[in-house]
C-alpha positions in Angstrom: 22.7 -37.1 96.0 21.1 -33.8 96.9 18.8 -33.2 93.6 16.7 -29.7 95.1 12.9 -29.6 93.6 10.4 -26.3 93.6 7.5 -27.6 92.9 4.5 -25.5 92.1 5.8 -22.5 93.9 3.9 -19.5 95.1 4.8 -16.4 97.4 2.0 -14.0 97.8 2.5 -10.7 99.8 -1.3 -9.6 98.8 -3.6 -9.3 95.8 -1.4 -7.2 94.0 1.7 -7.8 95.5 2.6 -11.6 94.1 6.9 -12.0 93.1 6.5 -15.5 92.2 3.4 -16.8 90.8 4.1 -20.5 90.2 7.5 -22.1 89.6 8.7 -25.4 89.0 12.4 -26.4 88.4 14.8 -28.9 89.4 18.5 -28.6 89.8 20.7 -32.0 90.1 23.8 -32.2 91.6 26.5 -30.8 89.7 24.0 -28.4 87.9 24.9 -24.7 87.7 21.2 -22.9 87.6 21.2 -19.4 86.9 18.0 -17.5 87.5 18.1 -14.4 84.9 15.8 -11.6 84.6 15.0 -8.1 85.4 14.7 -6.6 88.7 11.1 -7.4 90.5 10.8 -10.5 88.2 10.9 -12.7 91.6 14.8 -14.4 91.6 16.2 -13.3 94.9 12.4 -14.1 96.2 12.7 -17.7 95.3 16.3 -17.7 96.8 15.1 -16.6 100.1 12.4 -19.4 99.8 14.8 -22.1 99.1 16.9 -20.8 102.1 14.2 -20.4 104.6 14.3 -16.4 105.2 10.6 -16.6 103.7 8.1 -18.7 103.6 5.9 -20.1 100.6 2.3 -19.3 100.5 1.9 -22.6 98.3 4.2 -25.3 96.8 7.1 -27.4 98.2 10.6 -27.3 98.3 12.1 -30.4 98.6 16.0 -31.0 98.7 17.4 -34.6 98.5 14.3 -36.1 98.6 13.4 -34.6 101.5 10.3 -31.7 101.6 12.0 -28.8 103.7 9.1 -26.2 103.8 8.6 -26.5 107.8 12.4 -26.6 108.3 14.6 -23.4 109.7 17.1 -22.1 107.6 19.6 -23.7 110.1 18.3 -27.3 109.5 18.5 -27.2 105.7 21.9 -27.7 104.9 22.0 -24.8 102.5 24.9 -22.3 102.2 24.0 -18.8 100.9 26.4 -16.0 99.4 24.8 -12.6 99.5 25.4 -9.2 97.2 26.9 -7.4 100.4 29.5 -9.5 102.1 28.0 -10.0 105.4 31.1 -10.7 107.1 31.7 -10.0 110.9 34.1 -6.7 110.9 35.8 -7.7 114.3 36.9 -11.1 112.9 40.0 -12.3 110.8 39.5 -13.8 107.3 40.1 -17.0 109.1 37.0 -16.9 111.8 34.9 -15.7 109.3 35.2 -18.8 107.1 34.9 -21.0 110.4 31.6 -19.1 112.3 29.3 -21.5 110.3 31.3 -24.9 112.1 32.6 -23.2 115.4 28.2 -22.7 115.4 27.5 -26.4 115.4 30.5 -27.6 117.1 32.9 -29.1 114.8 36.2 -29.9 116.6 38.9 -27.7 116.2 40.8 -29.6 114.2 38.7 -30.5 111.2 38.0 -26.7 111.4 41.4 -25.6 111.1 41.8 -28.3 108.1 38.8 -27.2 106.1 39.6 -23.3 106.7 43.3 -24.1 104.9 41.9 -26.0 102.4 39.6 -23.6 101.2 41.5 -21.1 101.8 44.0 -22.5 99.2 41.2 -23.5 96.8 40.3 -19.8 96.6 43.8 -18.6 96.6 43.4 -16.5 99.9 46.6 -18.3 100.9 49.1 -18.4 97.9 53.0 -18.0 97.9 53.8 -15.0 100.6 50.2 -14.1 100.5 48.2 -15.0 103.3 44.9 -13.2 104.2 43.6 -15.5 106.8 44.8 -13.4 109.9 43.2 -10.3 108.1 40.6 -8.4 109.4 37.4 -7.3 106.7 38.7 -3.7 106.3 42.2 -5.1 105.8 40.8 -6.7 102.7 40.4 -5.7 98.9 36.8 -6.4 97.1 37.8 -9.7 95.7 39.7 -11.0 99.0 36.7 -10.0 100.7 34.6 -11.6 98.1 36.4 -15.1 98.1 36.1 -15.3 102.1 32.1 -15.2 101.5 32.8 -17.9 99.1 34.8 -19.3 101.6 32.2 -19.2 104.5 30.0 -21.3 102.2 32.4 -23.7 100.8 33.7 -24.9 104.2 30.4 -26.4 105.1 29.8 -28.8 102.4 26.0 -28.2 101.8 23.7 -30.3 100.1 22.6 -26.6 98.0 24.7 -23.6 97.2 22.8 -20.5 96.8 24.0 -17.5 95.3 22.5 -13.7 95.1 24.7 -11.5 92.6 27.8 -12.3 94.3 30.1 -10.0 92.3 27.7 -7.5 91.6 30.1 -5.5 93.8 33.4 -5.5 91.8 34.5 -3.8 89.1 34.6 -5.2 85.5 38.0 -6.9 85.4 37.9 -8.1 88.8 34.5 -9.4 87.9 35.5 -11.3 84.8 38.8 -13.0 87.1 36.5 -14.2 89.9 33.6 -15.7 87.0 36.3 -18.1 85.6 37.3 -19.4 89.4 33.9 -20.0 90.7 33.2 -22.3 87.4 35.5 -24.2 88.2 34.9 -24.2 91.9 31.4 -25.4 91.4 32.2 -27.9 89.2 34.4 -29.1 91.5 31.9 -29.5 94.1 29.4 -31.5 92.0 26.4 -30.0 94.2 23.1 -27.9 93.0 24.2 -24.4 92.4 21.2 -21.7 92.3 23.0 -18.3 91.1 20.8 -15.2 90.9 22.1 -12.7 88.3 20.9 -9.9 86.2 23.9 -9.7 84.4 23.7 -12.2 80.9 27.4 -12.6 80.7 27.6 -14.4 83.7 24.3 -16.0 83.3 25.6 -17.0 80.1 29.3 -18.4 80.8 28.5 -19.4 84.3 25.3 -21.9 83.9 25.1 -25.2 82.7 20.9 -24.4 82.5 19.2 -20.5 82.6 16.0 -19.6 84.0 14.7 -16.6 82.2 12.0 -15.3 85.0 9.5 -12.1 84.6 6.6 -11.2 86.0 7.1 -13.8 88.8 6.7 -17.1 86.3 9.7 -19.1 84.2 9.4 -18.0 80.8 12.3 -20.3 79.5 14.4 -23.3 81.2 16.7 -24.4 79.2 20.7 -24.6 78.0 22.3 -20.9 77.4 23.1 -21.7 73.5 19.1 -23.0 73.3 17.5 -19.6 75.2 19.6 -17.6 72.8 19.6 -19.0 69.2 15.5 -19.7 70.1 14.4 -17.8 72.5 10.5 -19.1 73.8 8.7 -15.9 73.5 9.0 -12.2 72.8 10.3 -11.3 75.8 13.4 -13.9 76.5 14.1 -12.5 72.7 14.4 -9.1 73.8 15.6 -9.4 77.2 19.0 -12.2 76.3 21.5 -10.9 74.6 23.5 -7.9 74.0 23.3 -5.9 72.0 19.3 -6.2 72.2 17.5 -8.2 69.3 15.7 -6.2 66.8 12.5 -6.7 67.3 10.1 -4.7 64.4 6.5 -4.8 64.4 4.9 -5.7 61.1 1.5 -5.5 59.4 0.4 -9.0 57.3 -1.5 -9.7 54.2 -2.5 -13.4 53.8 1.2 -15.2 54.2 3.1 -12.2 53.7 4.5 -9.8 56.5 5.2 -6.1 55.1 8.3 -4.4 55.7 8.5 -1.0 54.0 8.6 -1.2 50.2 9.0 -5.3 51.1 7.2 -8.4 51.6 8.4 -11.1 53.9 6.8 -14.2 52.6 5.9 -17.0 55.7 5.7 -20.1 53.8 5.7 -22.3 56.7 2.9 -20.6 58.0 -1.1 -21.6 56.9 -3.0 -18.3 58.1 -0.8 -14.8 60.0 -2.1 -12.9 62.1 -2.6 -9.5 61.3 -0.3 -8.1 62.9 3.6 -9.9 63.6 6.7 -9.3 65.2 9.7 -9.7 63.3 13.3 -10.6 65.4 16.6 -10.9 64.2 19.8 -9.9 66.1 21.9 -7.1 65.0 25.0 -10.1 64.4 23.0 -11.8 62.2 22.2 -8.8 59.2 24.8 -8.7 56.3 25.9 -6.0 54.0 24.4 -6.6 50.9 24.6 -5.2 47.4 21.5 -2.6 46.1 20.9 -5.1 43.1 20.5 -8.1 45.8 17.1 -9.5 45.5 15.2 -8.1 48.7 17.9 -6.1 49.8 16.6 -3.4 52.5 17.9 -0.2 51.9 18.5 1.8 55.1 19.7 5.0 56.1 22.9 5.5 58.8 22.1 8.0 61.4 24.4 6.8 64.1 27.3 4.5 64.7 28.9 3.3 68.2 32.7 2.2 67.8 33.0 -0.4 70.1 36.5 -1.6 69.4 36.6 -5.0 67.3 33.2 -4.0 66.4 30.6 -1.1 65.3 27.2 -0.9 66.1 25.0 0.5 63.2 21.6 2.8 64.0 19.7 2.8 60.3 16.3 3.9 59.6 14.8 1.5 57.2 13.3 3.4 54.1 9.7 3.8 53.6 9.2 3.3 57.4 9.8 5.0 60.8 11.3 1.5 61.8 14.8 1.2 63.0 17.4 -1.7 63.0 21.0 -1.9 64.9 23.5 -3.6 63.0 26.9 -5.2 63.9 29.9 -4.9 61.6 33.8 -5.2 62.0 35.6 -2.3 63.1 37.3 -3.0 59.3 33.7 -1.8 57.6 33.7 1.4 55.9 30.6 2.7 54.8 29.6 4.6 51.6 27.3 7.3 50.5 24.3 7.8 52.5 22.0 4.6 51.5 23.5 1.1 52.8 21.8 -2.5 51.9 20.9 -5.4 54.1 20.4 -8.9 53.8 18.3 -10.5 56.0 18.8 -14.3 56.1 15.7 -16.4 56.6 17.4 -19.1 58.8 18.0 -16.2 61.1 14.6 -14.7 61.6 12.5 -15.3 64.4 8.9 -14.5 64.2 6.3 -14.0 67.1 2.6 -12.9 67.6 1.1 -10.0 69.0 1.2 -11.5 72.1 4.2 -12.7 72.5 4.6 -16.0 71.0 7.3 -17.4 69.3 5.3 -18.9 66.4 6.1 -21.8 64.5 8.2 -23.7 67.0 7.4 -22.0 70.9 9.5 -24.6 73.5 7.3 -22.8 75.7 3.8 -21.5 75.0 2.2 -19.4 76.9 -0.8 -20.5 78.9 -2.6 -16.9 80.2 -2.7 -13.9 79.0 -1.1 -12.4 82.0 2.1 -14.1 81.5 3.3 -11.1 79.7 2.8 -7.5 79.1 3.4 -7.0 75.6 
């Protein structure tokens, strides 16, 4: 068992300069963590601090039980794929999966066994195909990509660690080499820590997602969970594609205005005065003009995105805008188009950021988020 644990983790460059403020997590074995969020939120920081390349100003790191803060990056029995390749231009395929073991001595044989068996498992060696006496430059993208893999597999680690490892390859390529490493990892039944700015994979990659910003975990939880209830504002706009709606609204008493509408908050005792309003452009229906609280919305652009459109209007009586999607089968009419917008599907947040009834995650200072 090789359960890894950040416990209260800090890494301050100075006053201003902090990338990760104070994280806690755990990832057990067999866990596929991905650590999603915008660039200079602090993921490939707390990579680098599980690895060893940097050091924490506060907090441990403990992996299998064991605190590893004091240890070199060669003593922690952690592999580590990085966004470039890294691998040695002068060597074959095959001595670049077997640097790590020739390093600390393995004998020759088990090398030569673990090299083929990876190499099989990642399909570097498959029917006429063999890449192993290939050179880097001899290589294509994804070859090149799966002997990284490869460099880390062969060692059996206690932790995988990943940093955007397809970042590199183009979409379809991308897409191929997602679906192997899921099952790769699951085959391995070891901590998996994936850094990724890219939701799709976050999302079909992770058995748990770490939504990070402004150096602190603003949601830990299930993919499904972050995005049907997001913790705060920001995980709402920041998952998913296209981008919630998110529509700022004045409130009187219960009642949050919307135009020539009122939103009625039941479940709420006292609102704020002002609210944010979410809901995601899959979840708005057509409605009829004679539908009670219809919104009636002008079209000013639409994005034909193949199975699907994607719907600009301007609601009526505001400067507000939503973004719908519809089947590619819709066909609008006439200039003024109806909405429904279903209640079970509306998230609502405060000023600052809070998803209010039911926040999984509240926040505890003010800095957490600049909203």
């Amino acid at each position: 068992m090789a359960k890894l644990e950040l416990q209260n983790l800090q890494k301050k460059y100075s006053a201003h300069l902090m990338p990760v403020r104070d994280v806690s997590l755990s990832v057990e074995d067999g866990e596929f963590l991905s650590l999603l969020g915008p660039s200079g939120c602090g993921k490939s920081t707390l990579l680098r601090l599980i690895a060893g390349l940097e050091n924490p100003t506060q907090g441990r790191i403990v992996i299998g039980g064991k605190t590893v803060n004091q240890l070199p990056p060669g003593d922690r029995n952690v592999a580590m794929v990085f966004q470039s390749y890294a691998l040695y231009p002068h060597l074959s395929a095959a001595d670049n999966i077997a640097s790590a073991l020739k390093i600390r001595r393995f004998p020759s044989a088990e090398i030569d066994q673990r090299v083929l068996e990876t190499a099989q498992k990642l399909k570097l060696i498959d029917g006429i195909k063999n890449c192993l006496p290939s050179k880097p430059g001899e290589l294509s993208g994804g070859q090149r990509q799966r002997v990284a893999l490869a460099r880390a597999l062969v060692r059996q680690p206690e932790v995988f660690l990943l940093d955007e490892p397809l970042s590199n390859l183009d979409a379809l390529l991308r897409e191929q080499v997602r679906s192997e490493l899921k099952q790769i990892f699951q085959a391995q039944n070891k901590p998996v820590v994936y850094v990724t700015h890219d939701q799709t994979e976050a999302m079909t990659l992770s058995t748990r997602l770490a939504v990070l910003y402004n150096g602190l975990v603003q949601q830990l939880a299930p993919p499904h969970r972050i995005y049907s209830h997001p913790a705060n504002q920001f995980v709402a706009g920041f998952v998913g594609s296209p981008q919630m709606n998110l529509l700022p609204l004045d409130c009187q008493g219960d009642t949050a205005i919307l135009g020539t509408f009122r939103l009625r908050l039941a479940q709420l005792d006292t609102l704020p005065e002002h609210v944010v309003m979410g809901i995601r452009p899959e979840d708005i229906r057509l409605a009829q003009r004679e539908e009670a609280n219809a919104i009636a919305t002008q079209v000013f652009l639409i994005e034909e995105l193949g199975k699907e459109k994607l719907l600009s209007v301007r609601i009526q009586g505001t400067e507000l805008t939503l973004r719908v999607l519809l089947s590619a089968e819709h066909t609008l009419e006439g200039e003024t188009v109806y909405w429904e917008l279903p209640d079970e599907k509306i998230h609502w947040f405060r000023w600052d950021g809070v998803r209010d009834p039911d926040c999984q995650q509240p926040l505890d200072r003010r800095d957490r988020l600049n909203l």
